[in-house]
C-alpha positions, 0 to 999 in steps of 0.5 A: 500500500502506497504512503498516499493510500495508507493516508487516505485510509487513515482519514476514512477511518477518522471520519468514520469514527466522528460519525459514528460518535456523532450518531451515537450522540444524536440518538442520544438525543432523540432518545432523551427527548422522545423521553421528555415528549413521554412524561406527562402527569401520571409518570412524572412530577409534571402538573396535571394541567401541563398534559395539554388537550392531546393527552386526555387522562387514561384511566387505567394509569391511574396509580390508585389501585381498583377497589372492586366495589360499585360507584356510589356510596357504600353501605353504612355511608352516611347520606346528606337526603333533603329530609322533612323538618319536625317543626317548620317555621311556616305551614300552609294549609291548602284545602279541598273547596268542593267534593271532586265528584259531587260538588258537594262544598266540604267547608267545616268538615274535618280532614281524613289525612294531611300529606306534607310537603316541605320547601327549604328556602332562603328568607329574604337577604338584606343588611340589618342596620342596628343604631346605637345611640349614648345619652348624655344626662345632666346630674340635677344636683352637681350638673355633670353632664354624663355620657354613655359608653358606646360597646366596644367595636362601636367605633365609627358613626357608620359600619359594617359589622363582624358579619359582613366582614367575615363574609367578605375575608371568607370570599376573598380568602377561602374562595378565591374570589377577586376583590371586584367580584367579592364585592359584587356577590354582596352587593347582588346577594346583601345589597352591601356595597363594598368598596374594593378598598373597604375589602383589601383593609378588612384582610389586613386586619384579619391577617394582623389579628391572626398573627399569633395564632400563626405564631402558636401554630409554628410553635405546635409544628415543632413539637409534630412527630410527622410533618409535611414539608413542599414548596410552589411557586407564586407570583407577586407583583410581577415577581416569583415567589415561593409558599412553603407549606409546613403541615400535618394533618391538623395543622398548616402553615404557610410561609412567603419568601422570594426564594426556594431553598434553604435561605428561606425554609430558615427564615420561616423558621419551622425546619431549624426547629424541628425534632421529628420526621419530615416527608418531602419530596427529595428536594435538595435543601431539605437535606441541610436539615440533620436534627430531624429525620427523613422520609421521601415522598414514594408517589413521585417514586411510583411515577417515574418508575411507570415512566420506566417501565413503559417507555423504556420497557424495563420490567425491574421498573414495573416489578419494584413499582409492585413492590412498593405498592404491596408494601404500603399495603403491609404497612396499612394492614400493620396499622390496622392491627395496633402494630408500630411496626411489620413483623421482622421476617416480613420486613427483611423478606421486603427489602430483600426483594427491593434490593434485588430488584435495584441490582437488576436497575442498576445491571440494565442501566450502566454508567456511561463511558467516561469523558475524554481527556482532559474530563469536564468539571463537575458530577459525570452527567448521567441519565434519569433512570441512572438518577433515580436509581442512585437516589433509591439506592443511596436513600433506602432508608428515607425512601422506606422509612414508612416500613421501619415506622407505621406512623410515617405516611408513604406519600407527601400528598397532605403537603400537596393537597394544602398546597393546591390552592395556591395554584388555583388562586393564581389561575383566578387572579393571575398574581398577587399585587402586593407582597403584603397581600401574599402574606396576609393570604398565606397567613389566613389561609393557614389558620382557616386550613387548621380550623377546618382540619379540627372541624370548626367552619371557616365562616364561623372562625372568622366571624369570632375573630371580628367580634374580638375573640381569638381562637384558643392555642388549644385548638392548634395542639398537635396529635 
């Protein structure tokens, strides 16, 4: 061979290994973005609301698992049926004037039966203006002129009362109603017409008298031995900023910061303080927090390992996704049986099998080739899969930390519930306009998420409030 044609072959062979490096890097390509098209809601952390038209929900995705029982209520649920009144306010007899055959007139001849029927209505809604007038009496022997007190809360020659106040903090707050739209519904409804203004003054004095009942709902998450921990994104006044939620079951707050992480979960001031087990979703500034335990949210586990499973049609994926499920399903009937824990042949049978099944992750997902010389700074990119995986396995003992203790849930959905809301509030009005509206809505939003846990009505709490009494420290103890 000739030194020309040893070049030109020398050059084929290079320009042969270029493309195929280059086609490996766009199939690479195509695949991860042929993985990104396949993610929407049900195998990802995506919002339902990003799913788009194109992509009706497929109900046999669903990650509940069938029950197997009819639709409707059950047997021994408890219905809410119209039901007749023992005393009705108001009767309306109606009588027969003449026989139907006959003719004959029936005027003064008793009734055989009466069949009722009632209809539950609304009396006419209006304002009741209630004047309170202090005299002012001459003493006829020293004549000191003495003047009653007005009672407390009387403060103005004209105003609204605790009720339509409360009514107008309960549309904008626990509603969701625009501030134009809240005082339309009292005006069509009351005939109270509210200026915009009046109704942006009465939050802020509810969030003001609210804030020591927020302060005593931190005080009590601290002392929580299970507390959810999430965060979303909000906009005010043009600007993105996060609500953190700290919650459980009975309690709820929520804190406003412009920022995500730990600058703000410090500033909140629940996470530094907290002793307990925290249940969230893996979320990088959680960790900074080692006086508490952790567990992670295993819902966002379940759907990215259904995007595994069918997109890259890794059957390990499918089979820990089993798993999983069947142990939220020992941990349920543990529970239910008193037990604070599963039995110790029971518990290494399962993670004896979850580690089996992350070996097989792991073999069918390997590491990718090293960088070439010199290497790139920074971790060695890896694929999602590889991600997860190294997450599952690198934090077992968070992931299962439901099956160590009955008391830890599987999921952080009680943080996400709490923090839906949120998310509608912003698709009604858009944003926040101001940061001090953003705080008295997280603010009061909290407390009346705390009251509804504990079973007193949102309306009522309000109400109390306005009349000057303050919910008790007793209702916000932890359980």
């Amino acid at each position: 061979m000739t030194p020309e044609e040893h070049a030109h072959f020398a050059h084929l062979e290079a320009e042969n290994a270029a493309l195929r490096a280059q086609v490996a890097a766009l199939l690479a390509e195509v695949q991860d973005l042929k993985g990104r098209w396949a993610k929407d809601s049900h195998n990802s952390s995506k919002p339902p609301s990003s799913d788009g038209l194109a992509r009706p929900p497929a109900k046999t995705r669903s990650l509940r698992q069938p029950s197997g029982k009819k639709a409707g209520g059950q047997p021994g649920h408890r219905g809410t049926t119209l039901a007749l009144v023992a005393t009705p306010d108001q009767v309306v007899l109606h009588r027969p004037v003449a026989c139907a055959t006959c003719q004959t007139p029936l005027d003064g001849i008793a009734a055989e039966r009466v069949e009722r029927r009632q209809v539950q209505d609304l009396p006419p809604v209006r304002l009741v203006v209630t004047e309170h007038r202090a005299e002012r009496v001459r003493c006829p022997h020293c004549q000191t002129l003495s003047a009653a007190v007005f009672p407390a809360g009387v403060d103005a020659p004209a105003q609204y009362g605790p009720s339509v106040r409360a009514l107008a903090v309960y549309l904008s707050q626990r509603q969701l109603l625009p501030v134009g739209r809240v005082c339309e519904v009292l005006a069509d409804a009351l005939d109270c017409r509210l200026a915009p203004g009046t109704v942006v003054r009465l939050v802020q004095q509810a969030a003001a008298a609210l804030a020591p009942t927020e302060a005593a709902t931190k005080t009590a998450l601290h002392a929580a031995p299970v507390m959810h921990n999430d965060e979303t994104p909000v906009r005010v006044n043009g600007q993105w900023h996060y609500v953190h939620v700290s919650c459980t079951d009975r309690l709820t707050h929520y804190g406003l910061h412009p920022q995500r992480g730990a600058t703000a979960t410090a500033a909140i001031g629940i996470l530094p303080a907290f002793h307990g087990t925290t249940v969230h979703d893996g979320w990088k500034p959680y960790w900074h927090y080692r006086d508490c335990r952790h567990a992670l949210c295993n819902v966002h586990h379940l759907r990215e390992l259904t995007w595994v499973a069918e997109h890259l049609q890794q059957t390990w994926a499918q089979d820990l996704k089993d798993l999983l499920l069947q142990m939220r399903a020992a941990v349920a009937a543990a529970r239910e049986t008193g037990a604070s824990s599963l039995d110790s042949d029971q518990r290494t049978h399962l993670l004896t099998r979850y580690t089996n099944l992350l070996c097989q992750g792991i073999a069918a997902n390997p590491l990718p080739p090293p960088p070439p010389d010199p290497p790139k700074r920074g971790r060695r990119k890896q694929s999602a899969v590889r991600n997860l995986l190294d997450r599952l396995f690198q934090h077992q003992e968070e992931v299962l930390a439901f099956l160590e203790d009955v008391a830890v849930p599987f999921d952080n959905n009680q943080a996400e519930r709490d923090l839906r809301m949120n998310k509608v509030q912003q698709k009604i009005s858009g944003c926040f306009r101001s940061t001090a509206g953003a705080v008295a809505f997280c603010r009061i939003r909290g407390v009346l998420s705390t009251a509804a846990k504990q079973g007193m009505a949102a309306l009522s709490a309000l109400r109390a409030l306005f009349e000057g009494h303050s919910l008790t420290p007793s209702l916000l103890a932890a359980t």
